[in-house]
TORPA-4810 file (N, C-alpha, C, O; in nm, 3 decimals):
<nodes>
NODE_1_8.882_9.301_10.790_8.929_9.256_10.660_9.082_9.253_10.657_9.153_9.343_10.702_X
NODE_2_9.126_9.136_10.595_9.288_9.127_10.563_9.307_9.172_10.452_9.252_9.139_10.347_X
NODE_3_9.429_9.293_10.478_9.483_9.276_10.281_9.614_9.177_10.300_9.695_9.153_10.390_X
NODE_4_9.587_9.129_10.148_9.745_9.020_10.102_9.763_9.062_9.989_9.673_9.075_9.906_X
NODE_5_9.924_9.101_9.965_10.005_9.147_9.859_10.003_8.981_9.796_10.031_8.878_9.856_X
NODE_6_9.948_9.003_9.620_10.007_8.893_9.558_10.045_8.947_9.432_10.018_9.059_9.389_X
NODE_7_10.141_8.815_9.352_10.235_8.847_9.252_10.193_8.739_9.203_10.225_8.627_9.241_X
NODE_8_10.069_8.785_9.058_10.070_8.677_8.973_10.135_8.683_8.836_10.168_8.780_8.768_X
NODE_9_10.145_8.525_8.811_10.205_8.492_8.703_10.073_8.426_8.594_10.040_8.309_8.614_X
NODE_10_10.020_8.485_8.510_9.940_8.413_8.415_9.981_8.325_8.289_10.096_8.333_8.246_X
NODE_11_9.929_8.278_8.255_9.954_8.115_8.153_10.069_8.022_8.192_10.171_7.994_8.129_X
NODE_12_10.033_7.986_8.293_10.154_7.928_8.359_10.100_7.777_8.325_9.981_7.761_8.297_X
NODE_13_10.199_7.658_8.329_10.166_7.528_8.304_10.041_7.470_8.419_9.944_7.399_8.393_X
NODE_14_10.074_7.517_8.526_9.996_7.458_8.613_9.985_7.557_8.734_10.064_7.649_8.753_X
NODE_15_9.861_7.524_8.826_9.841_7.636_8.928_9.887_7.592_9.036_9.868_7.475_9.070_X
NODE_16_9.965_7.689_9.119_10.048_7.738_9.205_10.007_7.838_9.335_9.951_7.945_9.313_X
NODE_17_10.023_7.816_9.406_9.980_7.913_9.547_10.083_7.886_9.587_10.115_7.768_9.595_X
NODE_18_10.196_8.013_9.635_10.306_8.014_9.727_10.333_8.121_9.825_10.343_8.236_9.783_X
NODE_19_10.348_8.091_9.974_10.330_8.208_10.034_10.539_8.235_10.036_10.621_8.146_10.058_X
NODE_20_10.566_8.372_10.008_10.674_8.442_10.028_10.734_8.431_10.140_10.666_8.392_10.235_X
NODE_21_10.836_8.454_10.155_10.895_8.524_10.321_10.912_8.671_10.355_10.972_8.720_10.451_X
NODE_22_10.860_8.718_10.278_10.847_8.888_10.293_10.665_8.866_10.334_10.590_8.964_10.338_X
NODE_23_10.620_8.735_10.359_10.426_8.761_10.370_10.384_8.785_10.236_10.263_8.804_10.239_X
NODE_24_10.426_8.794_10.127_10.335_8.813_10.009_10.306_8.681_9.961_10.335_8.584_10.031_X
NODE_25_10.240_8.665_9.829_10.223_8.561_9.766_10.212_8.535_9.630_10.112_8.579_9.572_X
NODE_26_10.288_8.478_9.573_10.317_8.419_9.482_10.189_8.304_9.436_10.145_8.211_9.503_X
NODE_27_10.142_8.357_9.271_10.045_8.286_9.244_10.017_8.261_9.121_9.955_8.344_9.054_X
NODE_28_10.068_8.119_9.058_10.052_8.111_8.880_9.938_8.041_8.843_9.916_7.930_8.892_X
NODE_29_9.862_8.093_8.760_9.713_8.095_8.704_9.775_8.009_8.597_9.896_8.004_8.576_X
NODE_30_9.680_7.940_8.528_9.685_7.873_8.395_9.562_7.986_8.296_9.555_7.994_8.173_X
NODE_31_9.504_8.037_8.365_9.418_8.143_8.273_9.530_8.222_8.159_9.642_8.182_8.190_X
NODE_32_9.538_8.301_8.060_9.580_8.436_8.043_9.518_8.524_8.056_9.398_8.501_8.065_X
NODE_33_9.565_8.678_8.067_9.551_8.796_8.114_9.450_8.855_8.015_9.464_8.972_7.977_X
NODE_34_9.355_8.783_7.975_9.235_8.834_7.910_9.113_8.808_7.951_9.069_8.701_7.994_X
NODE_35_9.016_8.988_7.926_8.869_8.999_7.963_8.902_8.922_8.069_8.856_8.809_8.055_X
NODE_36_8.980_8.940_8.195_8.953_8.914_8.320_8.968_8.798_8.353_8.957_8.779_8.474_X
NODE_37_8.991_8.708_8.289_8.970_8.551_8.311_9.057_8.518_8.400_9.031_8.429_8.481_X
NODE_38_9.209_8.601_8.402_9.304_8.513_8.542_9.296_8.582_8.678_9.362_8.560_8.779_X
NODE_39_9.164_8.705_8.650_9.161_8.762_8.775_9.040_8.671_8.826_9.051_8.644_8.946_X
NODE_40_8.928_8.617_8.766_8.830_8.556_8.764_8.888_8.360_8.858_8.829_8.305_8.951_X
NODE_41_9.000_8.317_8.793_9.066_8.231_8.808_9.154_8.224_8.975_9.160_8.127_9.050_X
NODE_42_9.224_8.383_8.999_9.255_8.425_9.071_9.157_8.398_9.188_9.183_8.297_9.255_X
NODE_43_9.072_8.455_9.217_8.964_8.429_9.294_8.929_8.345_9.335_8.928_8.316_9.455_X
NODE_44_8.883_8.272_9.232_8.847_8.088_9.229_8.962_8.077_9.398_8.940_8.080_9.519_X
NODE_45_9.094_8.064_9.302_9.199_8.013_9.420_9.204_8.049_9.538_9.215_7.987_9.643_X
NODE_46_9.195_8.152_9.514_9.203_8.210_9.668_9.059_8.169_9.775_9.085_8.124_9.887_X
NODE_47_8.954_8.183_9.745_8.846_8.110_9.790_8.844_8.000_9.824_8.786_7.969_9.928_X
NODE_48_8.914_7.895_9.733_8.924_7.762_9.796_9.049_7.770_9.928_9.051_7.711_10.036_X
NODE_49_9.136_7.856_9.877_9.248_7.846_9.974_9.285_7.883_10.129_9.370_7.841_10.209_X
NODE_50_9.200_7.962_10.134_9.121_8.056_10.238_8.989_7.997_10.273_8.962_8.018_10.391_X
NODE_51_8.935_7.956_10.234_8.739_7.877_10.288_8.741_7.998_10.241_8.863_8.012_10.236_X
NODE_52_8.706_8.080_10.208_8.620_8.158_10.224_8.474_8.220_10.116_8.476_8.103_10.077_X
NODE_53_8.369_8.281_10.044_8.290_8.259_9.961_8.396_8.352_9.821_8.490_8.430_9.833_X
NODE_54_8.334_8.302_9.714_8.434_8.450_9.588_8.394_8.555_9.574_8.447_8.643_9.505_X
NODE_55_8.268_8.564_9.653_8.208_8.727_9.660_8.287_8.829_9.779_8.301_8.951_9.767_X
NODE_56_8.329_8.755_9.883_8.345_8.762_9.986_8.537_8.866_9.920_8.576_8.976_9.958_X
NODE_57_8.597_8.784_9.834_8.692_8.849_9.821_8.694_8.946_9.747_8.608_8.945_9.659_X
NODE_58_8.785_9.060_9.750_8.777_9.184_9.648_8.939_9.213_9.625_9.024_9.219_9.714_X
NODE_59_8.962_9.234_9.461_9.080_9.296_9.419_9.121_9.470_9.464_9.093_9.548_9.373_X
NODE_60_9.167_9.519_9.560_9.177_9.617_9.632_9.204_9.705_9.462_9.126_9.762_9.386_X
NODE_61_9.373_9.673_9.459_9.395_9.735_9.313_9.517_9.653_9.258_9.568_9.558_9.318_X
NODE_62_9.565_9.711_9.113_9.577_9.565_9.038_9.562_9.517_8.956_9.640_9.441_8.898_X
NODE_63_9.395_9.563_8.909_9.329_9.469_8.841_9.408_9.418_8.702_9.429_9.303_8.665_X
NODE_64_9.440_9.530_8.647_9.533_9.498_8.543_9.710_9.446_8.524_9.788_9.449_8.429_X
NODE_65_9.719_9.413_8.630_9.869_9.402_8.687_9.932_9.305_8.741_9.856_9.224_8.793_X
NODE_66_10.049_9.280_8.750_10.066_9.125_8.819_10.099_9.127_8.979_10.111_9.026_9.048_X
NODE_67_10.112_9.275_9.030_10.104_9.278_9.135_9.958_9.334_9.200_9.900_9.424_9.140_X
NODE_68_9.911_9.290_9.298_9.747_9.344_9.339_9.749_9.324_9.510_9.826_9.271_9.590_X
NODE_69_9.626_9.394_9.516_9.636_9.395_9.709_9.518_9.340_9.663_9.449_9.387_9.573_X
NODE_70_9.495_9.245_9.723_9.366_9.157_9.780_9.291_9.183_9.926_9.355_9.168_10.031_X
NODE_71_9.160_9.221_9.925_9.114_9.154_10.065_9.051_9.046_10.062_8.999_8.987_9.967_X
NODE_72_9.058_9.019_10.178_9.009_8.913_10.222_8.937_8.912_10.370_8.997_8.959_10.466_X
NODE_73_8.792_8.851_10.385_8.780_8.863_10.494_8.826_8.826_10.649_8.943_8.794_10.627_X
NODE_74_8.813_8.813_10.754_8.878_8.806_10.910_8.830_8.705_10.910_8.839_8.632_11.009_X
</nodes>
């Protein structure tokens, strides 16, 4: 399993995936930070962005925060 440091931004105009030069990532949701919806949204993205399934990914920790460790699988 990979972890990836990301830094989201919620209610943003439009969605965004940016990888850093420190390796982190930068990521603006159009969700807001309610009942879960831009972590829910979060996911979405990253799944498409990665192939990979949305079960498959897990919020390490975070959940409430704009910074989070993600895994992701190998």
């Amino acid at each position: 399993m990979a972890i990836i440091k990301v830094k989201v931004k919620p209610n943003s105009k439009q969605q965004l995936i940016k990888e850093e030069t420190d390796g982190s990532w930068k990521i603006c949701l159009k969700s807001p930070p309610v009942d879960g919806k831009a972590n829910q949204e979060l996911i979405k993205l990253l799944a498409k962005k990665f192939n990979v399934r949305k079960s498959e990914i897990t919020i390490k920790s975070g959940c409430s925060s704009k910074n989070k460790l993600i895994e992701l699988p190998d």
